[in-house]
N, C-alpha and C positions, 0 to 999 in steps of 0.2 A: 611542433607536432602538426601534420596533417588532418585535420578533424575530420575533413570528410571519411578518409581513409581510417579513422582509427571508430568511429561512430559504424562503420561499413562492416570492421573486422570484430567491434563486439555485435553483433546479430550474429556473422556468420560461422565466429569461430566461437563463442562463449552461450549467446541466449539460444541459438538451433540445436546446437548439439547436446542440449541440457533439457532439451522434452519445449521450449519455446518456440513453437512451431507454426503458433497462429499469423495469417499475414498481413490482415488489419491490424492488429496487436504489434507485431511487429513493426508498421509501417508507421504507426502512433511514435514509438519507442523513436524512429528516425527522423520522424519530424519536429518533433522538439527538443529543442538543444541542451541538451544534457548539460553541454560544458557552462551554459549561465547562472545554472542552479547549482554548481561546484565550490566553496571558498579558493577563494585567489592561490592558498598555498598548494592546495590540490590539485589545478586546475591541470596539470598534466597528466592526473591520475584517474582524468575524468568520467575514462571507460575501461580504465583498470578492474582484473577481476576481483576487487574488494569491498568491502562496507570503508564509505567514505566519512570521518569525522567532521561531522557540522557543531558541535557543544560536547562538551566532556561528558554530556548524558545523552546526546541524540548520534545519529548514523545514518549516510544512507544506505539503501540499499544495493547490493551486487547489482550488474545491471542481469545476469543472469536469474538471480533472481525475481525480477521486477517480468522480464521475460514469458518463466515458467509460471508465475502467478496468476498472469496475463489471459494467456493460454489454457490454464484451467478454467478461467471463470467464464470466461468467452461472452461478455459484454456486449447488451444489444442496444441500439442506437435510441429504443425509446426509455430506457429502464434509469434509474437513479440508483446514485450510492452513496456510501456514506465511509469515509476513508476514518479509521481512527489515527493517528500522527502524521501531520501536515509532514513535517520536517523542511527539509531545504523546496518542497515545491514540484518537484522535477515527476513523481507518481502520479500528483495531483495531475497536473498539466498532460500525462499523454492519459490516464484515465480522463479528463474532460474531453478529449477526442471520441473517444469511444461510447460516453454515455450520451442521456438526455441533461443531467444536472449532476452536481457532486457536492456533498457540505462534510468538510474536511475540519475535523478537530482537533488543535494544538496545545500543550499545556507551557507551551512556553513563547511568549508572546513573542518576543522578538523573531523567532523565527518564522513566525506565525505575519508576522510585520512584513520580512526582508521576501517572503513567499509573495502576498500580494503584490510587490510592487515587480516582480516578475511577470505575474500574470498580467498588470496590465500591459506591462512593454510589450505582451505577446498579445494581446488583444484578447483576453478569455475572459469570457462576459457568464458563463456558467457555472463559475465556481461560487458556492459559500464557506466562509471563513469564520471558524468559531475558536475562541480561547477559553480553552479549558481543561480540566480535569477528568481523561473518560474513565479513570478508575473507579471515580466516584460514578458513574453510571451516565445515562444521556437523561436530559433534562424533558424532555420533551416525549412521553412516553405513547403519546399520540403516532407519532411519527416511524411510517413504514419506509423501508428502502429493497429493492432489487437484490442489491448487490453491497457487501460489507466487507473491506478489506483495513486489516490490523496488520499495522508495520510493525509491530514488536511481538517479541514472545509473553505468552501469558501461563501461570502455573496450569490452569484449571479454567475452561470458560465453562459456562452451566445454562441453565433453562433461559431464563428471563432476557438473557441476551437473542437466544432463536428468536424471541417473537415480534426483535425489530423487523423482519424480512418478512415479504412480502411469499407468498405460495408459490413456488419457485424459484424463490428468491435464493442466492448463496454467500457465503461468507468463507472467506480466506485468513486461515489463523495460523500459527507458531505454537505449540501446544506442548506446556515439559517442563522440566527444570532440569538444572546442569547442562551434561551431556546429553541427554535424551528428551530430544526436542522434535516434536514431527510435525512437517508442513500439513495444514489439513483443507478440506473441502468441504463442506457442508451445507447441506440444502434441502430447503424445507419444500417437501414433498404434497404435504396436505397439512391441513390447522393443526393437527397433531402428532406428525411423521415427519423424523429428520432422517437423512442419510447422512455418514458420515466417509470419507473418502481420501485417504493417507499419499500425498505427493510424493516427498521425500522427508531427508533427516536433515537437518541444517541447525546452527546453533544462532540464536537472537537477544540480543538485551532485553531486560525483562521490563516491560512496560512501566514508564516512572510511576510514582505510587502505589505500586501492588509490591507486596513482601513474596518471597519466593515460593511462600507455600499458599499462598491467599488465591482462593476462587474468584474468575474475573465473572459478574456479575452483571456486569454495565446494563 
C-alpha cells in the first residue's frame, strides 16, 4: 500500500466530502500517522472507510469521522480538552496538534498503555493519560475544559456533565440508542445557556459501563 497516497485519498475522497472541511484539522489528521496507531492485522485497512477493531469492546473511529468532528469543534491553539476514550491513540495525537493540552480517559489499561508509548515515539509531550471509568463520572470536579470530545455513543448525556466546559467551551457527543443516534454539538453559551446543534446520524458503541437506557452523567 502507498500510505502516502492512501492517507491523501482519505482527506480528499472520505473526510472533505462529509462536511470535514477544516484545514488545520485536516492538516493535523495528515500529520500523524494513522497507520502506527492501527493493529498489525489491520494495518492495510488503515484509512479504510470503517470503525477499525482495537478489543472486542473498543473501535476506532472512521477517519471520516474524526474528520467531520474536527471541523465542528474548530479547536483553538490555546484552549484544553478533555477526550473521553483514549482508544488506539491516533484522535488523541492529531487533537494534541491542535490544542494547548489534552487529558485523555481510558477504562482499559492496556490500551491506555500501548497509546502512550506511541506518543512518546512521536514526541508529544502534551498529552495526559488517565485509566479509568468515565461512566462513573470525572473525578476531579474542579476541573474546567474548552473543549470535550466523547468517542462512544452515550443513551442520554445531562446537566452535570455541561459544567465541565468552560464559557464557550464545546462538547462533541453520539447521543441515541439503537438506530437513532445523532452526532451532537454543544456549547455553553453563558454559566447557564447551552446550545445544542445536531451534525449528523451515525451509529456508535455504546460507551463501556453505561446500560442502554442509563443517563450519562459523568
Amino acid at each position: 500500500m502507498d500510505i502516502s497516497q492512501a492517507r491523501k485519498n482519505a482527506i480528499d475522497n472520505q473526510i472533505r466530502p462529509w462536511g470535514g472541511l477544516d484545514y488545520i484539522a485536516n492538516n493535523a489528521l495528515r500529520d500523524i500517522p494513522r497507520e502506527n496507531f492501527v493493529p498489525d492485522k489491520y494495518k492495510n485497512l488503515a484509512f479504510a472507510d470503517i470503525e477499525i477493531p482495537l478489543t472486542d469492546k473498543a473501535k476506532m473511529l472512521s477517519p471520516k469521522v474524526e474528520g467531520r468532528l474536527l471541523d465542528a469543534l474548530k479547536i483553538k491553539k490555546n484552549e484544553t480538552v478533555l477526550e473521553v476514550g483514549t482508544g488506539s491513540g491516533y484522535l488523541t495525537a492529531v487533537l494534541s496538534k491542535l490544542c494547548k493540552s489534552i487529558t485523555s480517559i481510558e477504562i482499559d489499561e492496556g490500551l491506555s498503555n500501548s497509546a502512550q508509548q506511541k506518543f512518546k515515539k512521536l514526541n508529544i509531550s502534551n498529552i495526559t493519560l488517565e485509566v479509568g471509568d468515565a461512566s462513573k463520572g470525572w473525578k476531579r470536579s474542579t476541573d474546567f475544559f474548552d473543549v470535550v470530545v466523547i468517542g462512544t455513543s452515550v443513551p442520554k448525556i445531562t446537566g452535570r456533565f455541561f459544567h465541565l466546559l468552560n464559557v464557550g467551551g464545546r462538547i462533541f457527543v453520539v447521543e441515541g440508542t439503537e438506530k437513532a443516534m445523532s452526532a451532537k454539538i454543544i456549547t455553553r453559551l453563558s454559566e447557564h445557556k447551552w446550545e445544542t446543534k445536531s451534525l449528523f446520524e451515525t451509529q456508535l458503541d455504546v460507551m463501556q459501563g453505561l446500560k442502554k437506557s442509563t443517563k450519562f452523567e459523568f
